[in-house]
N, C-alpha and C positions, 0 to 999 in steps of 0.2 A: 382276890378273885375278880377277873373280870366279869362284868356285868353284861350278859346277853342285851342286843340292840332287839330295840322294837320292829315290828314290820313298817311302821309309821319312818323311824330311825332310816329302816335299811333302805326302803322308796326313798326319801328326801335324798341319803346318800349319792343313790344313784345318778343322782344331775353331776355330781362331781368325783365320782371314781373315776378314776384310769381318765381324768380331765385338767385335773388339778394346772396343767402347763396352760393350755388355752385360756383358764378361767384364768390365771395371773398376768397372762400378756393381753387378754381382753380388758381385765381390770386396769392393768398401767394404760393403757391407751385412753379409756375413759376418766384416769386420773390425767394425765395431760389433758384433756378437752377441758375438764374443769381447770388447768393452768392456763387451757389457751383464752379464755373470757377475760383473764387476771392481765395476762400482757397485753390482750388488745387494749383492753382501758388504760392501763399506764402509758403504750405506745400513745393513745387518743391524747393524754394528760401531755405527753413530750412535745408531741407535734402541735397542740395548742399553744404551750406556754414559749415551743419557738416561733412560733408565726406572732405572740404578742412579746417577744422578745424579754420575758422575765428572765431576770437575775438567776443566773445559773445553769438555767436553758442548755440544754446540747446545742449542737450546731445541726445544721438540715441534712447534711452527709453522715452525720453518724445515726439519723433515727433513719434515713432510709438502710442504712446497713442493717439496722436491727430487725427493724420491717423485713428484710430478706435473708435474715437468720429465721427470723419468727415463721413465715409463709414454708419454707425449708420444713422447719420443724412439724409443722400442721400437718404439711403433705405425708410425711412418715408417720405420723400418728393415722391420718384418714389409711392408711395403705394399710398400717398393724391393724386397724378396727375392724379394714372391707374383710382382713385374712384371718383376724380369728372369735369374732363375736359370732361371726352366723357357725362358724366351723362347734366353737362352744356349744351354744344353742344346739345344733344337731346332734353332735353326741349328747347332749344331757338329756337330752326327748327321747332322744333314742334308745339308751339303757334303762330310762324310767318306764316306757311302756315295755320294752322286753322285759323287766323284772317282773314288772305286772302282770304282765300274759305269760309267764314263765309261773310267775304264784296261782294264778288261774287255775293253770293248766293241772297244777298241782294237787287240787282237790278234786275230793271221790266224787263217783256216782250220784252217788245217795246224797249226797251235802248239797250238789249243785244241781240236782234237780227240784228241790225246794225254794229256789234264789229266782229273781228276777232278772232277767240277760239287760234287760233296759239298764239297769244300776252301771252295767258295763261296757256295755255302746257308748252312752252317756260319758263314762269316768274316760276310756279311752279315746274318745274325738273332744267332744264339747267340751270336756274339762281339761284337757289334755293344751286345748288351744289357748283356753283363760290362765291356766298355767304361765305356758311360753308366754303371752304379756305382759300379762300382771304381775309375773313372779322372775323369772329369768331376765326377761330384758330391763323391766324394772332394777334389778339387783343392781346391774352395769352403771344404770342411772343414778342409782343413789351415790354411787362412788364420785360420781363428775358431779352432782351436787355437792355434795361432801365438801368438797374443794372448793369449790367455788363460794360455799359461805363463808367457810372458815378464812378461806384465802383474803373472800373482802372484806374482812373485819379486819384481818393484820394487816394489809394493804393500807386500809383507811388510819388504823392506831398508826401506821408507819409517819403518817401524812400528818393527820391531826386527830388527837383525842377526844379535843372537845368535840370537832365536827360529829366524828365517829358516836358519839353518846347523842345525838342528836337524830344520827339517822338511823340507830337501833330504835330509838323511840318512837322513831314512826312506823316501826317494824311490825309496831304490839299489835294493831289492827288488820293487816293481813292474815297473822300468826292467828288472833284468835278466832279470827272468820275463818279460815281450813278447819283448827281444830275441832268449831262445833257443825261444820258439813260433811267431814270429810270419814266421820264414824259411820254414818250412815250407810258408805260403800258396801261394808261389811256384809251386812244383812242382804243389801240388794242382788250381790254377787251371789250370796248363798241361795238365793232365792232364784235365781236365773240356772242356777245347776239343778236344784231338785226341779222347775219347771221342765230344762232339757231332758233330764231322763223319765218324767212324766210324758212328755210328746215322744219320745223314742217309743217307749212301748205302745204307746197306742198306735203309731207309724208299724210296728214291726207285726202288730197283732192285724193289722189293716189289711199287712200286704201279705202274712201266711194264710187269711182267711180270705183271699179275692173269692176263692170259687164260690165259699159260704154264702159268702155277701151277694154275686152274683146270680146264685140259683133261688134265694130268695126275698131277691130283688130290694133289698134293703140297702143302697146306693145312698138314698136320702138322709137314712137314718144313722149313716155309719159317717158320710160327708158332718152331719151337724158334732158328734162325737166329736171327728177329728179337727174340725172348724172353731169348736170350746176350747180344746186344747191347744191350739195354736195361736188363739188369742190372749189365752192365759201364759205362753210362753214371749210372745210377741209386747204383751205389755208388762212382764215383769222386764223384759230387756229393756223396753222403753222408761219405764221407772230409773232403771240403771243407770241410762244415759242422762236423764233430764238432771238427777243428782251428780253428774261428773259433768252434766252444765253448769248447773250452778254451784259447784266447789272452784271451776276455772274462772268462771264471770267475777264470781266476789272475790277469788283472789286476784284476776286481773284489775279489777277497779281497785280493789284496795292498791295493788300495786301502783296505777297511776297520782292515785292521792298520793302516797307514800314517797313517790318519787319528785312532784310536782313540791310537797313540804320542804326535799333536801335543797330542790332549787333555790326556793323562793329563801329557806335560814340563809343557804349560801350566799348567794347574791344580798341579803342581809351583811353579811360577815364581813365582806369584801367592800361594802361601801361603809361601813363602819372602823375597819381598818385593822379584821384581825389579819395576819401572819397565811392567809390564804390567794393562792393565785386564780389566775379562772379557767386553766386545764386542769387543776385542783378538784374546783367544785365538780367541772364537767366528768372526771373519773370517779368523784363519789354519785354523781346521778348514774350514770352507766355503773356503777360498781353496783346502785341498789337493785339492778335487775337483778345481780347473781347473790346476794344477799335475800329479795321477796320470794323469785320464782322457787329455790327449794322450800322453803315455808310456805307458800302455797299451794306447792309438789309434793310436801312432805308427808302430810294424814292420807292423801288419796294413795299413795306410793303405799303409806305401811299398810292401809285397809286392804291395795289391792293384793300386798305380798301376804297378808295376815287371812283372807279369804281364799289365796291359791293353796297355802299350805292346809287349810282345814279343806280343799279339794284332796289335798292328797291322803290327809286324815282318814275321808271318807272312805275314800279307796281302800285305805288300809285296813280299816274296817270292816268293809264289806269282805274283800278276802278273806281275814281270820274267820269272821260268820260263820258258824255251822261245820268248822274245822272237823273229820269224826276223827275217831282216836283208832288210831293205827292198831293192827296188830303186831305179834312178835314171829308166828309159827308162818314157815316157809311151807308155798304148795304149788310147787311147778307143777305137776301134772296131778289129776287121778286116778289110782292104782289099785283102788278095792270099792268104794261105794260111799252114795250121797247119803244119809241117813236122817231122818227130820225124827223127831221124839217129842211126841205133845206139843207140838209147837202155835201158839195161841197169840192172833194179831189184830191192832187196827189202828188206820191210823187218826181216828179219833178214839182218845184209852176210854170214853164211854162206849163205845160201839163195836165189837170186836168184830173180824170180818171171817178171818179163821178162828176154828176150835178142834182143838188139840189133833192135830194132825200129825198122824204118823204114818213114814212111807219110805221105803226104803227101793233107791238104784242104783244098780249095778256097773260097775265100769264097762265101758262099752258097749252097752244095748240102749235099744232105744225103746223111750217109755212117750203117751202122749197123756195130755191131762186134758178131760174132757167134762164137759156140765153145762148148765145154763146161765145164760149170762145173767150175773152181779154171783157168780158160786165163790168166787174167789182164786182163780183160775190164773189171771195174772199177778195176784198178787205173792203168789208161794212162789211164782218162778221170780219174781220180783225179789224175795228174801233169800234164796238161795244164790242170784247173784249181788248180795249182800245191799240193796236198796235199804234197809234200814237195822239196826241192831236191839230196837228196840223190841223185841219178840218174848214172851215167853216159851220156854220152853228149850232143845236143843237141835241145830240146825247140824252136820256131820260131815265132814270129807275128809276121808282116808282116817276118821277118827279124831280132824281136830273140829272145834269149834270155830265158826265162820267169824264170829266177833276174834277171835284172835290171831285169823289168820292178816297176813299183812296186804293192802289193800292191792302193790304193786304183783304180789306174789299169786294173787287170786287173779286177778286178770291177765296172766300170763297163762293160767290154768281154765279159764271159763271166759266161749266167747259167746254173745249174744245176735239174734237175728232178729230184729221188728218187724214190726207191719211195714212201718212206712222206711224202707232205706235209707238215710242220709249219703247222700253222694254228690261230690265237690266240685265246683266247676273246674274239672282237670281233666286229663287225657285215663281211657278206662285202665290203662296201666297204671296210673299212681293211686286212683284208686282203689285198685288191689292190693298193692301194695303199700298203700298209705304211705306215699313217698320214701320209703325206704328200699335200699337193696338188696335183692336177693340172688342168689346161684340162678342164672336163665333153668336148670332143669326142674328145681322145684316150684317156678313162677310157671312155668309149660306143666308142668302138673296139678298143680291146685286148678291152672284155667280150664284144664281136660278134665279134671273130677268135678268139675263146677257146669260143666256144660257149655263154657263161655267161648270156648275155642269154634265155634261157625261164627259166633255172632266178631270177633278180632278179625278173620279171615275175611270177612265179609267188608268191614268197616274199618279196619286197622287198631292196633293197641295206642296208637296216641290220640284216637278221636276223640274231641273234647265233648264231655257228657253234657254241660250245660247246667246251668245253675240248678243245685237241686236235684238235677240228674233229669231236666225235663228232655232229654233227648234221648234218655233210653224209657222203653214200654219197662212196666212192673215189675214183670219178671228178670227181666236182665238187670234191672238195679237187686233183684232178690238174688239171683246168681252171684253177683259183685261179692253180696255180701257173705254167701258162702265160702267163694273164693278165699274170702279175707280169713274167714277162721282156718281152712286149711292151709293158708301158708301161715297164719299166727301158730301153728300148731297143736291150738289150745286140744286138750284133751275133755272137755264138757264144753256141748255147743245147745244154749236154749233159745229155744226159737216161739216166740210169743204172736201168735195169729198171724205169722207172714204170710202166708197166704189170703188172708179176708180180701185183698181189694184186687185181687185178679180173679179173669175168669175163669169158671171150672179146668177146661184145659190147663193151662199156662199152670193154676193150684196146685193140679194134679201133678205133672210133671218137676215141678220143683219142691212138691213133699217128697214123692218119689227121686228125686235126687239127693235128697236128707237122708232122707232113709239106705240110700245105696252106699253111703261115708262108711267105713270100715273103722276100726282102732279108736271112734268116740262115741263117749256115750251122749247119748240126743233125749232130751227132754222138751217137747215138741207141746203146747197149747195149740189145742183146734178145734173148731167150732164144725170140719166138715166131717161129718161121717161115712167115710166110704170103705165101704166091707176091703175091697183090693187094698187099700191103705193098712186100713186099723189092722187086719189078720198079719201085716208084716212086724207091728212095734211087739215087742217079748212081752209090755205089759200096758194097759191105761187103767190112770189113777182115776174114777171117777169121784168125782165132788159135787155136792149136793148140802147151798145152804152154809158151805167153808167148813163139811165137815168131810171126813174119805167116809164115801157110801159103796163103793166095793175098789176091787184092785184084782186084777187078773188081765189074761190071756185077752182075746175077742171073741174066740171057742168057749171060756169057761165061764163070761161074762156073762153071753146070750143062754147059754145053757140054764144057766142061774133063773133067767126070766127074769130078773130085778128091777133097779129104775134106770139099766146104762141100756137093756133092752126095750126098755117104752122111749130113751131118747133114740136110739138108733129106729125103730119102727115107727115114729110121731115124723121125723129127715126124711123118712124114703119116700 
């Protein structure tokens, strides 16, 4: 039986699915590059020992010939590098963050409102970029190293063995000065991705809360916040750097001792009278470059590929996070009633917020739930569009239970209205439609039952809302989001204080357009009591405390005299 691949697995994968050709012709290319260091030194070695005219020497017409096979050859490798490394690179960035935001996309409600968006700004730029260097273009590099060491050790054995045991020897000290710098990376890298998604959030919490900050006047106090953490990200980079200084510096100096030894043995050799010429020596000094540089390329390389991959680790991680567990029972529409049965919540299990709540609505009428604020008002509308399953109790639609319905099947069946509308810097047509296509008769109808159709006429369906939607007033992003459930055609639409932050008017008119929807039922939280309203909803649940302290009519509520007529007379 095959073994299911991890999410860690399927990400990594993703640099090389539907790639596999690029990455082999990017790979041969930079395996030539590490053969082209190998023939320059021998060409180097040819052309010296003909200009000192040793015994066996080519003649000067046959290294230029070679010279212009070699130059030939470069240039067709430089051409396959320019056509398919960047080309690799970009698909493999490319399918890695679509898988990502494609896994994203994929969890519920409920899971992804407990996460921090910062973890994911973060994984997708900042870490996304340390990746592509550390890890992808690095991969390319190790291969042209690869070569090149290997290459100059059988090069040099080709040449001479003792020599070659001589300048492996000097090798040991570059080799162990990287290995004990070059672990260090590890940490520093890691430490520079948890700083970036540290300053994203505090960036992102900065710039949702301008108005906070400016109404009361705490500019100073939220500068010095953001000024801590940017120096807290500014100098774990700087640590980063100053350790890939000093892993290149010690390997560069080691490299020059390293090389300055093979000379000086050499030039030894030669006046003592071993079997060595002096384009010899001179291709094993040029050879120890390509012999040090990957040994002192080599710990920063695996640190920085060994820290990219625990990037993607992370990542992967964080998606699985808080996974909920699906249901199995299908519910496109509602066809009989939402039913709650002792349903007892909170989301601290010492504190419970509701107590045993039972309530029952009906397919297609509209119900509002009303009380004082901390009653627990949003949070049942919260549970009913399944925010969390952790409930006791039983939650009902059409008879199944909400925990097993399945999460895609429920929001096909139940759409939500907030206070605050999110809407997209896009034209008001995609916003309705949430970039999908629709029949023009049912798109002309939801924007006629939404009320949106003066405000199109006026300004056109492609005018762009503006980030956030700072281009339309409240109400028209409330309208939007109307629109949106009537062409989703969800059959339960809940609507949680959409109206608190406009005014009375503007309130009025778009509760009243909720209420005018036909064929859904409307389960409506509000805070304003107005008789022309309330006498239209069939029922309000009031709540008192997260307990139902009555449920009726508007007629048979005030009749009662109870606590739903001290809050309606306490309003007026």
């Amino acid at each position: 039986m095959k073994k299911e691949k991890t999410l860690y697995q399927l990400l990594h994968g993703e640099f090389f699915r539907r790639n596999k050709l690029l990455f082999g012709l990017a790979a041969f290319s930079a395996f030539f590059s590490g053969f082209g260091g190998l023939i320059i030194s021998w060409l180097l070695k040819e052309l010296i020992d003909t200009a000192a005219d040793e015994p066996g020497a080519m003649s000067f017409g046959m290294d230029l010939f070679l010279v212009g096979i070699f130059l030939v050859l470069m240039i067709m490798s430089f051409m396959l590098d320019y056509t398919t490394r960047p080309a690799f690179i970009r698909r493999a960035m490319t399918q890695y963050k679509n898988m990502a935001f494609d896994k994203l996309m994929g969890k519920g409600i409920s899971t992804f409102r407990d996460e921090s968006t910062a973890t994911y700004l973060s994984a997708l730029t900042n870490d996304v970029n340390s990746i592509e260097t550390n890890y992808l273009s690095q991969l390319l590099q190790l291969f042209t190293m690869s070569v090149m060491f290997f290459g100059s050790i059988a090069l040099m054995l080709w040449y001479s063995p003792l020599f070659t045991a001589v300048a492996v020897g000097v090798t040991i000290l570059p080799l162990l000065a990287s290995l004990l710098t070059g672990k260090k990376m590890v940490t520093a890298e890691k430490k520079v991705s948890e700083q970036n998604k540290n300053f994203t959030a505090v960036l992102t919490d900065c710039l949702g809360g301008f108005s906070v900050i400016k109404s009361f006047k705490a500019e100073k106090e939220i500068f010095k916040m953001f000024s801590a953490q940017n120096k807290e990200l500014e100098g774990s980079k700087f640590t980063k750097e100053r350790i890939k200084t000093i892993v290149g510096l010690i390997g560069s100096m080691a490299g020059m001792l390293a090389q300055t030894g093979v000379f000086v043995v050499g030039t030894y050799m030669i006046i003592s009278g071993f079997d060595l010429t002096t384009g010899t020596v001179m291709m094993f000094v040029n050879l120890m470059n390509f012999m040090i540089q990957p040994i002192a390329a080599l710990p920063g390389l695996l640190a920085g590929r060994k820290a990219s991959l625990g990037l993607v680790k992370k990542l992967a991680d964080a998606l699985e996070k808080n996974n909920e567990t699906n249901g199995v029972e299908e519910l496109r529409s509602l066809n009989d009633e939402i039913l709650l049965k002792e349903v007892s919540f909170g989301y601290d299990k010492e504190k419970e917020i509701l107590h045993n709540v039972t309530a029952g609505f009906q397919a297609g009428k509209a119900y509002a739930i009303v009380g004082a604020s901390g009653s627990g008002k949003s949070t049942l509308l919260n549970l009913i569009m399944a925010s969390s399953s952790d409930y006791k109790g039983s939650i009902l639609m059409d008879g199944k239970e909400i925990r097993d319905i399945k999460a895609e099947s429920l929001y096909d069946a139940v759409s939500v209205i907030q206070q605050n509308v999110f809407v997209f810097n896009a034209s008001i047509r995609d916003n309705v439609t949430m970039f999908k296509e629709f029949p023009k008769d049912e798109l002309e109808s939801a924007i006629k039952h939404a009320h949106l159709d003066e405000l199109i006429a006026k300004r056109g369906e492609d005018t762009l809302c503006g980030e956030n939607g700072n281009g339309l007033s409240g109400g028209e992003k409330q309208r939007i989001s109307i629109a949106r459930s009537l062409l989703k055609k969800a059959s339960v639409l809940l609507a949680d204080e959409a109206t608190a932050a406009l005014d009375a008017k503007t309130a009025w008119q778009v509760s009243n357009d909720i209420l005018d929807l036909e064929g859904i039922t409307r389960i409506i939280v509000t805070h304003s009591l107005e008789e022309s309203l309330l006498k239209r909803y069939d029922a309000i649940l009031v709540l008192k405390d997260g307990r139902v302290e009555e449920f009726g009519s508007f007629n048979k509520l005030m009749d009662a005299k109870g606590y739903f007529h001290a809050l309606y007379t306490v309003s007026q």
